[in-house]
Structures are given as C-alpha cells and as structure tokens.
C-alpha positions as CSV (number, residue, x, y, z in Angstrom):
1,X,17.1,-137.6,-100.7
2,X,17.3,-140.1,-97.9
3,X,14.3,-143.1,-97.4
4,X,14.7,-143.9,-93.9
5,X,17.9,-142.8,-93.4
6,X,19.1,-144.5,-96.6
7,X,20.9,-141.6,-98.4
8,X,21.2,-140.9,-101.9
9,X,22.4,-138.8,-104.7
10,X,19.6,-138.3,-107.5
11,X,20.9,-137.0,-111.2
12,X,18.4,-136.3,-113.6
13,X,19.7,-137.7,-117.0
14,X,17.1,-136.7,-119.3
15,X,18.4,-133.4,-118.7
16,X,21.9,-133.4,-118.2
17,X,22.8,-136.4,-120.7
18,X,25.8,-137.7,-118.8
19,X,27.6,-140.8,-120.4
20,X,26.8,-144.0,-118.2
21,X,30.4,-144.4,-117.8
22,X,30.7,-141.3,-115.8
23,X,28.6,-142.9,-112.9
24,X,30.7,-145.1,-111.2
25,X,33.1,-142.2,-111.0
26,X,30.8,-139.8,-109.9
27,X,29.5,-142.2,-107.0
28,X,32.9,-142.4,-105.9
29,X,33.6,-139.2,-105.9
30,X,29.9,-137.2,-104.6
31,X,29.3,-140.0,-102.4
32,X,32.5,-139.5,-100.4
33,X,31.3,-138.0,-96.3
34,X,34.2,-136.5,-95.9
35,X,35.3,-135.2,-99.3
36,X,32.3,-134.2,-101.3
37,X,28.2,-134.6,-100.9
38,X,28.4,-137.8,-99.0
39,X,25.8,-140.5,-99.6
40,X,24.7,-144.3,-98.9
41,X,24.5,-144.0,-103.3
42,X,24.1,-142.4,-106.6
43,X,20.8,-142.8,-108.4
44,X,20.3,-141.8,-112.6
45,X,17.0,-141.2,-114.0
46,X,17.0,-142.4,-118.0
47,X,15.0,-143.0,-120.4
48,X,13.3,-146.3,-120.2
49,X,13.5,-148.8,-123.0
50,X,10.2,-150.4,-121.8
51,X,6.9,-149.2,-121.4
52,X,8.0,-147.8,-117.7
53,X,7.8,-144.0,-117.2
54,X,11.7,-143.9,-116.7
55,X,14.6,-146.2,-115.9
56,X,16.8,-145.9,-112.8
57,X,20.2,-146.7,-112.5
58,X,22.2,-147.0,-109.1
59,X,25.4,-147.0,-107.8
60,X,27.0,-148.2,-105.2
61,X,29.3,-145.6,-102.8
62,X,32.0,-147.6,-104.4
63,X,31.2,-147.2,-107.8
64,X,30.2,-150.6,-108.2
65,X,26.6,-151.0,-109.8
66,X,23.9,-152.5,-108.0
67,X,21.3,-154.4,-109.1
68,X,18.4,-152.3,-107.3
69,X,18.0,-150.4,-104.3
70,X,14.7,-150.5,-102.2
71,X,14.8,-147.4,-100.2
72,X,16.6,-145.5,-103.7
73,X,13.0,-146.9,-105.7
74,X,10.9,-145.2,-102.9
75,X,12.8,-142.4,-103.5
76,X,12.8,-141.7,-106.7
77,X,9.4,-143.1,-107.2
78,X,8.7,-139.5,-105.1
79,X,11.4,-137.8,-107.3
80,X,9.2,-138.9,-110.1
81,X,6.4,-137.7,-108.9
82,X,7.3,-133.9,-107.8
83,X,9.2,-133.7,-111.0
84,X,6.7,-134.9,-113.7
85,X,7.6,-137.5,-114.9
86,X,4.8,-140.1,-113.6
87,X,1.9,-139.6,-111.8
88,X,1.0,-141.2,-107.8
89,X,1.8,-144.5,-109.5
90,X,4.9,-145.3,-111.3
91,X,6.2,-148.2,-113.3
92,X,10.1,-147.9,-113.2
93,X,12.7,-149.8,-114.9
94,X,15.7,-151.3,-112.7
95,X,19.0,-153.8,-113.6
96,X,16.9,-156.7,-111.8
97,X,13.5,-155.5,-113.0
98,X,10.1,-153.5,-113.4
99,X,9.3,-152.1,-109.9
100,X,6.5,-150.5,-109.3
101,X,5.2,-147.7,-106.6
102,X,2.5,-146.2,-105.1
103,X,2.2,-142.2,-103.5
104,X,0.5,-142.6,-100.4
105,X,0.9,-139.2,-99.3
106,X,3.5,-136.3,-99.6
107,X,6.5,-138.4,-98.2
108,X,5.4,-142.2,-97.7
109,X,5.7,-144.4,-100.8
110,X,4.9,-147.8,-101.1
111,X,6.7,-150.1,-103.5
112,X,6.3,-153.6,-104.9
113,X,9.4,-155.0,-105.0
114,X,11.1,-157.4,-107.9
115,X,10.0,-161.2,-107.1
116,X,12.5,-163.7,-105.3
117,X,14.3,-165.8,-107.3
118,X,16.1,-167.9,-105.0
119,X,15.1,-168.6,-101.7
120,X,17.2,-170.8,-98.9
121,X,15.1,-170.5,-95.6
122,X,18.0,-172.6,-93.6
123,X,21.5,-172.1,-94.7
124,X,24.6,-172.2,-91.9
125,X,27.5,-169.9,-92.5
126,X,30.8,-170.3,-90.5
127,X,32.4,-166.9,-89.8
128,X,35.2,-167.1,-87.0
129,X,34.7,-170.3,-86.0
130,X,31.0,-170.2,-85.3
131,X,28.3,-171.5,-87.0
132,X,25.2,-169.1,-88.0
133,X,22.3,-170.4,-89.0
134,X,20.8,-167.7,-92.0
135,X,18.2,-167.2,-94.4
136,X,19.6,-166.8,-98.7
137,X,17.7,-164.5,-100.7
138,X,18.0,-163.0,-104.3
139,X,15.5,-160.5,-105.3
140,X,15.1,-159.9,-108.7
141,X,16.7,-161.3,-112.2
142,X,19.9,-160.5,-111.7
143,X,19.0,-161.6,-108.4
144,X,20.4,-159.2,-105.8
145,X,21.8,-161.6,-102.5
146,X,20.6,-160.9,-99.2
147,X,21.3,-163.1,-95.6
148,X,19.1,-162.5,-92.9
149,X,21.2,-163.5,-89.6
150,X,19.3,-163.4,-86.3
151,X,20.9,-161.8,-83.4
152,X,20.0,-162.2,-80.0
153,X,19.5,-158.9,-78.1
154,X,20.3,-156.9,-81.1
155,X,19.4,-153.4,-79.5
156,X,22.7,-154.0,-77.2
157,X,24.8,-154.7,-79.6
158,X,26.9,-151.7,-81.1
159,X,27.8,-151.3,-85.0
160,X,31.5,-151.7,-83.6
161,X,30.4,-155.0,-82.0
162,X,28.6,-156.4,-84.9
163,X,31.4,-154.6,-87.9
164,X,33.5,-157.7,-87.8
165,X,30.8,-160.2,-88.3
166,X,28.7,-158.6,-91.0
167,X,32.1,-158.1,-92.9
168,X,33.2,-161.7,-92.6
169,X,29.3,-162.5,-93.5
170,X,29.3,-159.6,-96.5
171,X,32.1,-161.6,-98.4
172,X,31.8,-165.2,-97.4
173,X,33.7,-167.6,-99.6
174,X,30.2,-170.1,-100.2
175,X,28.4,-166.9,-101.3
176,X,29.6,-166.1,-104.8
177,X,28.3,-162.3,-105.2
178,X,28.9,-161.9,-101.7
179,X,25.5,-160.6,-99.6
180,X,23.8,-157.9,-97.9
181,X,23.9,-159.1,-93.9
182,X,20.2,-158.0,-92.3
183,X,20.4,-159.1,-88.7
184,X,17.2,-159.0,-87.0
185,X,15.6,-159.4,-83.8
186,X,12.1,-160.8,-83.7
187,X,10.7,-157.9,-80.8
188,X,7.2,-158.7,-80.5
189,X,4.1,-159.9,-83.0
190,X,5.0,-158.6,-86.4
191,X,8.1,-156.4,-84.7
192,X,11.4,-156.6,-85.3
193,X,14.4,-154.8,-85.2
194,X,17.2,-154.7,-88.3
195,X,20.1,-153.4,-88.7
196,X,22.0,-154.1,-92.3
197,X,25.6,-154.1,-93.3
198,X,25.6,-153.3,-96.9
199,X,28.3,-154.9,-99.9
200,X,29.1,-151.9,-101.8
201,X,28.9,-149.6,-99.0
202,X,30.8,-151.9,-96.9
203,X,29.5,-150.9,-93.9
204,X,27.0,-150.6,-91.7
205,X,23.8,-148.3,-93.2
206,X,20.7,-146.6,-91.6
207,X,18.2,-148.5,-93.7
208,X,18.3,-151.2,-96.3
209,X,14.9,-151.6,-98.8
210,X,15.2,-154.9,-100.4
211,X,16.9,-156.3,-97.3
212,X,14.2,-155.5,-95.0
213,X,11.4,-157.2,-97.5
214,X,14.3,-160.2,-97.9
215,X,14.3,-160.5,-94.5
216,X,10.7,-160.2,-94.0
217,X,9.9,-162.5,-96.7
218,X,12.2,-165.2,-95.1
219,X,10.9,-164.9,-91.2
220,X,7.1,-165.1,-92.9
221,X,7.9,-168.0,-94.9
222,X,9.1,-169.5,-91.5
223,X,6.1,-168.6,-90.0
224,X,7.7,-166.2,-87.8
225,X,5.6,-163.4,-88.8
226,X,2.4,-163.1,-90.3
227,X,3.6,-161.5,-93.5
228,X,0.7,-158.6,-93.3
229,X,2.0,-154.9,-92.3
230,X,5.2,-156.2,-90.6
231,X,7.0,-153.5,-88.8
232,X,10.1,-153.5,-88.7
233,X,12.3,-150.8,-86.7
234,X,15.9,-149.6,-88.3
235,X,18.4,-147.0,-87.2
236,X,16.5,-144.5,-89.9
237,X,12.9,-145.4,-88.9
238,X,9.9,-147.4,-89.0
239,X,9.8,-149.6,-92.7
240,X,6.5,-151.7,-92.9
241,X,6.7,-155.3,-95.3
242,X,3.4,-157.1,-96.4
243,X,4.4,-160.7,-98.2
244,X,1.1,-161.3,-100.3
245,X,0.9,-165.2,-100.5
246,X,-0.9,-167.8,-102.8
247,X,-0.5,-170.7,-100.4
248,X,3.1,-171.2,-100.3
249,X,3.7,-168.8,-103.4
250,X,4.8,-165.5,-103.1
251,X,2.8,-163.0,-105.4
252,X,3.9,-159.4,-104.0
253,X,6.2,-158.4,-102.1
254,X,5.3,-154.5,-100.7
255,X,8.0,-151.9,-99.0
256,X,6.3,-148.5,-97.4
257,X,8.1,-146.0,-95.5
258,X,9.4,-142.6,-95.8
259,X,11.0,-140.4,-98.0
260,X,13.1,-136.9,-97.5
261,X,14.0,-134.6,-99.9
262,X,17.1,-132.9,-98.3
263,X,18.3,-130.6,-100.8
264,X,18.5,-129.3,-104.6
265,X,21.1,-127.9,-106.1
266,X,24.4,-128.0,-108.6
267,X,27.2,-129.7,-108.4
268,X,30.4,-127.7,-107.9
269,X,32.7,-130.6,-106.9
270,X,36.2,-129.6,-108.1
271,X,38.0,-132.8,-107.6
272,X,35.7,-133.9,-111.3
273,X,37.5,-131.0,-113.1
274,X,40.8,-131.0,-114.6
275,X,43.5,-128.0,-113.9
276,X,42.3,-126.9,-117.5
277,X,38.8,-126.9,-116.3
278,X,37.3,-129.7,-118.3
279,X,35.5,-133.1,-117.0
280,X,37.4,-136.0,-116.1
C-alpha cells in the first residue's frame, strides 16, 4: 500500500504468526528496490494488548523499529477496514501510542495522531557552517523526533541539492535520536510545500505522516498558519493537517489524505530461504 506516495509492506500476523524477531529482517530484505518488493517500510498487524482492535508494528527500510508511522496508520487503518478487523473507525495500538482513524470514503482516511510531547518552536542547528533556525518536535511517548527546517524557494531545489543537508540535519550531534528533516515552504494561506528526508530510510521519501502534522503543528503554533484544514503539497500528493487548540493547548492533532492498495499477494523472496529450503 502506499499513503501518498509513502510505501509500505503490510503482513498480517494474526494469520501468519511470524516471531517479532523476523521483522527487522524481513524489512531489510522485502523492502530492498532493487532486490526484492521494495518499500519506504514494513508494517505487522498483531493482536492488541489493549482495548484497540489490533496493534501495529513498523519497521524501518533498515530494519530499525520505529516508533509510529503517519502515512503506514492511514494505511492500515484502510487495511483494517477492507479486511475485518474494525469497522470505518479504528482504535489501533502503536510503540508511541493509541492512534485512532476515521474512513472517509474508499481511499481517504483521516487520523488523529499521538499528542506532542516535546515541543521547541525556535531551535538553531549548525550543519556546514551555517546556522538553521528549526522547529523540535516529538510525537508520541516514545516521542518520535521531527525538525521542521524552512527552505526558501523549495520547489527549485532538487533532492540532490537538499541530500547533503537533510543528512547532516537527520544525524546532528545535539539531537540524540537523531530527526526526521521536513523542509517547508509557506506557498500561500494555509499552503505549503514539504518535502521530508527520513532516519531510517535515510533518504529522501515521497510523503512523511507525522512529519507533516509536526511541521504543521509547529508553523500554527507560530501563527504561521491557521491550524484548520492546512494543505500541505508533497512529492506524493495533497496531505491536509487540522491542529485543534484549547488556547495555547493542543487537543488533536488530525492527518487526512490518501490511501492505495497496490497489490496482494505471497511472498516468494528466495534470499529468506536457506539452500535446504527452510527460513532464515
């Protein structure tokens, strides 16, 4: 499935009962473009221990676990959905918390994602020599780390151009988990334009869920944006963020936007099979 051009692998665990040591493993492998499935990440449906209708795991396309995935949760809220497990709302569980969606219609799903936890409107950075002033946010507990780093005249600016800086931003030594890098470009009233080079892909990606509503969150707190509907154009498509504030609180934070079931099938990878044909 991909959620804005945000691509991902979905296993269904309730069925196939893989151990959750396989998973980094199989991210690695399936999520390779070139030498098996290719993907942004690997998602696992579970049981939930809570009173959610399932739990979701995700991975990282280098087997490293994150701690939620904004685009993956629309997806698999849909995933959900089509395959019975919840109805056209779902309560899901995640590593940073309980998020829960909403079906709008066959492919648009709307999510509420996990609260901020920390929250540094005005933050400088030095990468090469120059100073960037930057937003800090962590969603969810663990709090997952997002930058959002304006660019001037973003939509000329290539991924080549930008690689360098969104690497040196991804792992900079004052940000201890490291950070998703969202630069932006405030386009018009409640427009902007995003594009998000993601740790654990380590690269540039087509869509990024929890960065967009970071980023959102952030310009509305600087009263940027208004925080209602916010439209915010990425190399995948259209993602909309609505910041519902109690004064200076933040209550909800919403993600909508599109989902796309590519393809269903069975795995026939043979680089996860030994010579004597059993599993790795």
């Amino acid at each position: 499935m991909n959620g804005a051009g945000n691509d991902f692998i979905i296993i269904n665990n309730l069925t196939e009962h893989l151990s959750p040591d396989a998973f980094p493993a199989l991210a690695r492998t399936l999520c390779h473009r070139h030498l098996s499935i290719g993907a942004d990440g690997l998602m696992a449906v579970l049981p939930s221990g809570s009173s959610c209708d399932f739990k979701m795991l995700y991975y990282n396309s280098d087997g490293s676990q994150g701690e939620m995935c904004g685009n993956g949760a629309r997806c698999i809220c849909r995933y959900g959905y089509e395959n019975h497990l919840t109805g056209e709302e779902q309560r899901i569980e995640t590593a940073s918390g309980i998020v829960t969606g909403q079906r709008i219609d066959r492919q648009n799903y709307r999510i509420r994602l996990t609260d901020p936890t920390t929250i540094e409107l005005n933050r400088t950075l030095t990468a090469g020599g120059t100073d960037y002033a930057c937003s800090y946010i962590e969603l969810g507990n663990p709090g997952l780390p997002h930058l959002a780093v304006p660019i001037g005249a973003l939509a000329g600016r290539t991924m080549e151009q930008l690689r360098p800086l969104g690497a040196a931003l991804r792992s900079h030594p004052d940000l201890p988990k490291g950070a998703n890098v969202n630069f932006y470009q405030i386009t018009g009233p409640d427009q902007v334009q995003e594009l998000t080079f993601e740790r654990g892909v380590e690269d540039f990606t087509y869509a990024c869920g929890t960065g967009t509503g970071a980023m959102v969150l952030a310009l509305t707190l600087k009263g940027l944006v208004s925080g209602e509907d916010v439209q915010v154009s990425v190399p995948g498509g259209l993602l909309r963020v609505t910041v519902d504030r109690d004064c200076s609180a933040v209550r909800n934070l919403y993600l909508t936007g599109p989902t796309n079931i590519v393809c269903r099938g069975t795995v026939t990878d043979e680089t996860l099979f030994s010579p004597e044909g059993g599993k790795n």
